[in-house]
C-alpha positions as CSV (number, residue, x, y, z in Angstrom):
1,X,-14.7,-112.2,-27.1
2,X,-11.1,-111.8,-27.1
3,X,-9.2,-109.5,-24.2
4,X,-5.5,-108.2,-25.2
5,X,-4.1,-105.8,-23.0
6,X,-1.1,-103.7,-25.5
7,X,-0.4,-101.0,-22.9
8,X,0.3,-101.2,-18.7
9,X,1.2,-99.7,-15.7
10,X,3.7,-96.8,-16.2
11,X,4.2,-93.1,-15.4
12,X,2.1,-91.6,-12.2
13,X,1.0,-95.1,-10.3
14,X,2.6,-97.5,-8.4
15,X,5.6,-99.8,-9.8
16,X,4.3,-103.0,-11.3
17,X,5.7,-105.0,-8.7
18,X,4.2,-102.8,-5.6
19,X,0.5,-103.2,-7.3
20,X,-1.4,-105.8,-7.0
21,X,-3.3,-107.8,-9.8
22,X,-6.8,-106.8,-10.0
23,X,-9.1,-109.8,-10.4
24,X,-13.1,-110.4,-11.9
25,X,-12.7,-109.4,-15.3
26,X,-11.3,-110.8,-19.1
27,X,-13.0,-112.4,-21.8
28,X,-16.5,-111.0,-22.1
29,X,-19.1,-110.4,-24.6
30,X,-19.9,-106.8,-24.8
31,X,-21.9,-104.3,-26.5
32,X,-21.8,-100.4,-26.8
33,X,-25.5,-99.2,-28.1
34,X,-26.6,-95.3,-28.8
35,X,-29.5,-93.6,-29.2
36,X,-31.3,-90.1,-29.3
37,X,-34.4,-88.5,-27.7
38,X,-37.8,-89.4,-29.2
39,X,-38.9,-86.2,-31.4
40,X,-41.6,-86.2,-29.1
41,X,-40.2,-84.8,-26.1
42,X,-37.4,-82.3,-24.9
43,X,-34.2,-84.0,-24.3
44,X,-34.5,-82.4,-20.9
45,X,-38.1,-84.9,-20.7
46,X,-36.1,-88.0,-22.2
47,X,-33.2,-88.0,-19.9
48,X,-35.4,-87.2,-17.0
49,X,-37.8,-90.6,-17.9
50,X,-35.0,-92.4,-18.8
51,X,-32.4,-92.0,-15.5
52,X,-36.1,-92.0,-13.0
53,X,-37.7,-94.6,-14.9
54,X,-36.1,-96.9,-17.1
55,X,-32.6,-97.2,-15.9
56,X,-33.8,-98.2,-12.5
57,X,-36.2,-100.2,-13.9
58,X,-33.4,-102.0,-15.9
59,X,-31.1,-102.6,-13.2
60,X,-33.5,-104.5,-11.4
61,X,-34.3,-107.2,-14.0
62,X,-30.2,-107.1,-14.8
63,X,-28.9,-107.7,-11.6
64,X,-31.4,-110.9,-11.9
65,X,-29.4,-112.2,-14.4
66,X,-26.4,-114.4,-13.7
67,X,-25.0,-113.6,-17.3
68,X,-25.2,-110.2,-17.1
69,X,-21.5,-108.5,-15.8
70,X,-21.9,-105.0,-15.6
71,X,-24.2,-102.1,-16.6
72,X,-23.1,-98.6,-16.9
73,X,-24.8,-95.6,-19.3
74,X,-23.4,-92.8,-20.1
75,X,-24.8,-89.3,-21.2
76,X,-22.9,-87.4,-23.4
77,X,-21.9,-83.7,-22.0
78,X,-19.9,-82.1,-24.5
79,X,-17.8,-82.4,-28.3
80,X,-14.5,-82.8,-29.2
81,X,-13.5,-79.3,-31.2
82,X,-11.2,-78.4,-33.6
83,X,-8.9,-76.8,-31.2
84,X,-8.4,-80.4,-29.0
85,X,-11.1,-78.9,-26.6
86,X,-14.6,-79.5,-25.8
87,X,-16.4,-76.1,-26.4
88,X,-19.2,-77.7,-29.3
89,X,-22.0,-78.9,-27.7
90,X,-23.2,-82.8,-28.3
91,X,-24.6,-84.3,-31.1
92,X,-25.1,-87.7,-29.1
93,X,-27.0,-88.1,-26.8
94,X,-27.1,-91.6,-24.9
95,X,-24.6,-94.5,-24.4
96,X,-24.9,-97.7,-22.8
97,X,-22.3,-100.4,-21.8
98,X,-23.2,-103.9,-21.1
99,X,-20.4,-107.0,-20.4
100,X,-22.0,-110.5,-20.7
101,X,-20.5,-113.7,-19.5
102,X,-18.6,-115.5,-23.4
103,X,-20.9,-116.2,-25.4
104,X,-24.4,-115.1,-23.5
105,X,-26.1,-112.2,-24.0
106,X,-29.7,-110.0,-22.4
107,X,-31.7,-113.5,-23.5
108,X,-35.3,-111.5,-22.5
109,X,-38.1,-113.3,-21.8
110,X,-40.8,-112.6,-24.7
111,X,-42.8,-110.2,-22.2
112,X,-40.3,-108.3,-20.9
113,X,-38.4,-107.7,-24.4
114,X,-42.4,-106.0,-25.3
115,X,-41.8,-104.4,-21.9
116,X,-39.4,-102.7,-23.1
117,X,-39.9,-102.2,-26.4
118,X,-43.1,-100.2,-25.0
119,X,-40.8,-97.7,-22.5
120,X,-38.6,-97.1,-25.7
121,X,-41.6,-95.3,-27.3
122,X,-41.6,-92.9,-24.5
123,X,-38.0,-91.6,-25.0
124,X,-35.8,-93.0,-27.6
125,X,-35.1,-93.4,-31.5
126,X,-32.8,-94.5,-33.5
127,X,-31.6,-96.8,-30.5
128,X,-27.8,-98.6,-32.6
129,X,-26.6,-101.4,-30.5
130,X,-23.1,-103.0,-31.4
131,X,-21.2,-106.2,-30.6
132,X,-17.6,-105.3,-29.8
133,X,-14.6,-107.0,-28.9
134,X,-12.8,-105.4,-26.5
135,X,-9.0,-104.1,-26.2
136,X,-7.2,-102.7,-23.0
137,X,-4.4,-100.5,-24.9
138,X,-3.6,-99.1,-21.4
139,X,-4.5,-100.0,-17.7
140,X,-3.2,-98.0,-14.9
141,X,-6.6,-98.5,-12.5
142,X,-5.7,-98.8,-8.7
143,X,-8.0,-97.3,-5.9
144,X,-9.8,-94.9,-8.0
145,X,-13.3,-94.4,-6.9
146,X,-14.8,-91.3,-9.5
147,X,-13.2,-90.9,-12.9
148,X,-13.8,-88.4,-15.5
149,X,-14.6,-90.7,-19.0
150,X,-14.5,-89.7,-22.9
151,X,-15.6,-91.7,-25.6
152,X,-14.9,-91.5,-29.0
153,X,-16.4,-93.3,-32.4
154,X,-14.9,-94.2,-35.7
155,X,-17.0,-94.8,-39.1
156,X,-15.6,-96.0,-42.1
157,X,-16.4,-94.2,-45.3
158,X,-18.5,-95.7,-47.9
159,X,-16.3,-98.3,-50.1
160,X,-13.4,-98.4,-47.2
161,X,-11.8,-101.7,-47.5
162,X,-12.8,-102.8,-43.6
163,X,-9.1,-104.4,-43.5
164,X,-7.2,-101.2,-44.6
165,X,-9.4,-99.4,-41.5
166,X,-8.4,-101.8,-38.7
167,X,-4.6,-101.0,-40.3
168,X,-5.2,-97.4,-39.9
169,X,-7.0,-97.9,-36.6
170,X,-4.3,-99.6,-35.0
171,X,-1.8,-97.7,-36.4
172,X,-3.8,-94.8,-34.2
173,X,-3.8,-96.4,-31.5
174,X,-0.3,-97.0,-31.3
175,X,0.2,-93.3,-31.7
176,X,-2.4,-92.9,-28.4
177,X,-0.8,-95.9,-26.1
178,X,2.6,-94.0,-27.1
179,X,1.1,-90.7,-26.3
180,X,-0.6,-92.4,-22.9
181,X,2.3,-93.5,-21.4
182,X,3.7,-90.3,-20.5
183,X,0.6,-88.7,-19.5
184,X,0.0,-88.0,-16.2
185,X,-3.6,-88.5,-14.9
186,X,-4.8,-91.1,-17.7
187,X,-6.3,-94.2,-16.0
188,X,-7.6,-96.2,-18.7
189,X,-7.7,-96.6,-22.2
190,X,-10.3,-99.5,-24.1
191,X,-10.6,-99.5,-28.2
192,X,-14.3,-101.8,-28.6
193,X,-13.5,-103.0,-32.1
194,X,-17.3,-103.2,-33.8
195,X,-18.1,-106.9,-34.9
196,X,-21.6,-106.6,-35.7
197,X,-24.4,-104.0,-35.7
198,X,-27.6,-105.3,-34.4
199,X,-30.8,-104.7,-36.8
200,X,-34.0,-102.7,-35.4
201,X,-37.3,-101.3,-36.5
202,X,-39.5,-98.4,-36.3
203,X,-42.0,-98.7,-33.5
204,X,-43.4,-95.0,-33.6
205,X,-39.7,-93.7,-34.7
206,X,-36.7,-95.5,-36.0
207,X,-34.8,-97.7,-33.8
208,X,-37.3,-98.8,-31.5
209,X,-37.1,-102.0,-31.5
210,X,-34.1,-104.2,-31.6
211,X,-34.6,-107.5,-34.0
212,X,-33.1,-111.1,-32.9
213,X,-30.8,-110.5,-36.0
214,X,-27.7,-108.5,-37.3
215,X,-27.2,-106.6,-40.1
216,X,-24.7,-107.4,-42.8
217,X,-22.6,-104.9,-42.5
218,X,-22.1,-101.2,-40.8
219,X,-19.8,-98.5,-41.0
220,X,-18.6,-98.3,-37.6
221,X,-15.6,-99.2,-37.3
222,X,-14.4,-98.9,-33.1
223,X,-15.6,-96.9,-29.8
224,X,-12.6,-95.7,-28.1
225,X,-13.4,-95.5,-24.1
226,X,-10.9,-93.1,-22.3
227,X,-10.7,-92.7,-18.3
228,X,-8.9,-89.9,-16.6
229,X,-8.6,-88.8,-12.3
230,X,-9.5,-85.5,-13.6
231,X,-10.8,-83.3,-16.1
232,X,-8.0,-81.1,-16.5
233,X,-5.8,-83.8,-16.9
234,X,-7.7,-85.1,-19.9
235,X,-7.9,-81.8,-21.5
236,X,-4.2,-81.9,-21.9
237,X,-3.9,-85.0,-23.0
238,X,-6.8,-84.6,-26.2
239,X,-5.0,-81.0,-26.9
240,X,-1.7,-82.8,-27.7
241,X,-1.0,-81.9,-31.4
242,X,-0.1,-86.1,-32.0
243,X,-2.9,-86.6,-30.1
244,X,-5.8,-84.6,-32.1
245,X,-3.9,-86.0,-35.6
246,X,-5.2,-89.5,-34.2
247,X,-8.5,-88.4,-33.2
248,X,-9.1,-85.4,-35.8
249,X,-8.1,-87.8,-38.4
250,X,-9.7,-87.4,-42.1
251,X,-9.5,-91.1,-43.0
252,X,-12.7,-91.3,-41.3
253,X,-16.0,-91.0,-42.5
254,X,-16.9,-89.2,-39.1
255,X,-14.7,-89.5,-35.9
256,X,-16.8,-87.8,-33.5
257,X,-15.5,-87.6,-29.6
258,X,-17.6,-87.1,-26.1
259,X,-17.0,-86.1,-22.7
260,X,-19.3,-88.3,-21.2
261,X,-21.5,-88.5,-17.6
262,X,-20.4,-92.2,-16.7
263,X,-23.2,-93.9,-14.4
264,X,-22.6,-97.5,-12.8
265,X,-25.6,-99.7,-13.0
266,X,-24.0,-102.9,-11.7
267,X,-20.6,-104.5,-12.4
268,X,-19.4,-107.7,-11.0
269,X,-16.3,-107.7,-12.9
């Protein structure tokens, strides 16, 4: 998986030269994956199994794993709105994050893939899990310790030439590194460009269970990860009329934004 960094240090932190260079990280295989609650149970019962139960259950067998770089899952809190604000409640529900060492991946054991497979019944569907190649359009981490996160997704519509989208996303992009670089408060910015879209089945519900295979193509186009010291200062940023033309933008099939609940599982980065 290829790194490029378009946008650093500027504005509110530290002069280039006065920082010094973080290290652990660059070149990983990573995956963004969503999914909803099982129609089942509340969403209330689903996120209470899944942060008691299965997430603690999965960072035990992960931090087992040499390959494995870091872990984090986030629960999505509230919608991007038409005004640049975050008054509609969620449609999403669950995200999680995983960074693998090039070219490795989960690689579960035959019983503990099952395992799994098993606990999804109890609180998920239509589980979507992506390959994506990572892009740091802006980096301005230093001692930060809590961060307020937002994460956005893009879908091409049907018949969208995928080259004429990674045009238009980038020419985005550029519009939000521009925008970034004279924000105050904005820590970090990553665009996941979506290689592949892994294939699943229905167990009970869709999405159940992931297959050893990908699927041959998907409409998902990016995940856009944004990371700010505070939540006020990221509502000024999103309410920026350049910066709701980027995210707002019609091109899109859908181009649906979070504020997200970030949660750190493991990283060794």
């Amino acid at each position: 998986m290829e790194r490029t960094t378009t946008v650093e240090a500027g504005g509110d932190p530290p002069e280039a030269g006065d920082r010094p260079e973080r290290t652990g990280g660059g070149g990983w295989a990573k995956t963004v994956s969503h999914f909803l609650p099982a129609s089942t149970v509340t969403a209330e019962e689903a996120d209470r199994y899944y942060t008691r139960v299965h997430t603690r259950f999965a960072r035990h067998f992960l931090r087992e794993m040499d390959q494995v770089v870091s872990y984090h899952t986030n629960r999505a809190v509230a919608q991007y709105d038409l005004l640049g604000g975050w008054e509609r409640p969620p449609r999403a529900f669950r995200y999680v994050v995983l960074r693998f060492r090039p070219g490795r991946g989960l690689e579960l054991a035959d019983g503990l893939r099952e395992t799994i497979v098993a606990d999804h019944r109890l609180f998920l569907r239509e589980l979507r899990p992506f390959r994506v190649r990572e892009e740091v359009l802006l980096d301005r981490l230093g001692g930060q310790t809590a961060l307020e996160k937002y994460l956005f997704e893009f879908d091409r519509r049907d018949g969208t030439d995928p080259e004429e989208a990674r045009h238009h996303l980038a020419e985005g992009m550029a519009v939000l590194a521009q925008e970034a670089s004279s924000a105050f408060g904005v820590r970090q910015i990553l665009v996941d460009h979506v290689l592949q879209e892994q294939a699943t089945e229905p167990v009970d519900e869709p999405g159940q269970r992931p297959l050893p295979r990908m699927l041959s193509t998907t409409p998902r186009q990016a995940f856009v990860e944004c990371y700010f010291d505070q939540r006020e200062w990221a509502e000024e940023f999103f309410a920026r009329p350049a910066v709701r033309a980027v995210l707002q933008n019609r091109f899109w099939a859908a181009a649906h934004g979070y504020r997200v609940a970030e949660r750190c599982g493991l990283d060794r980065r």
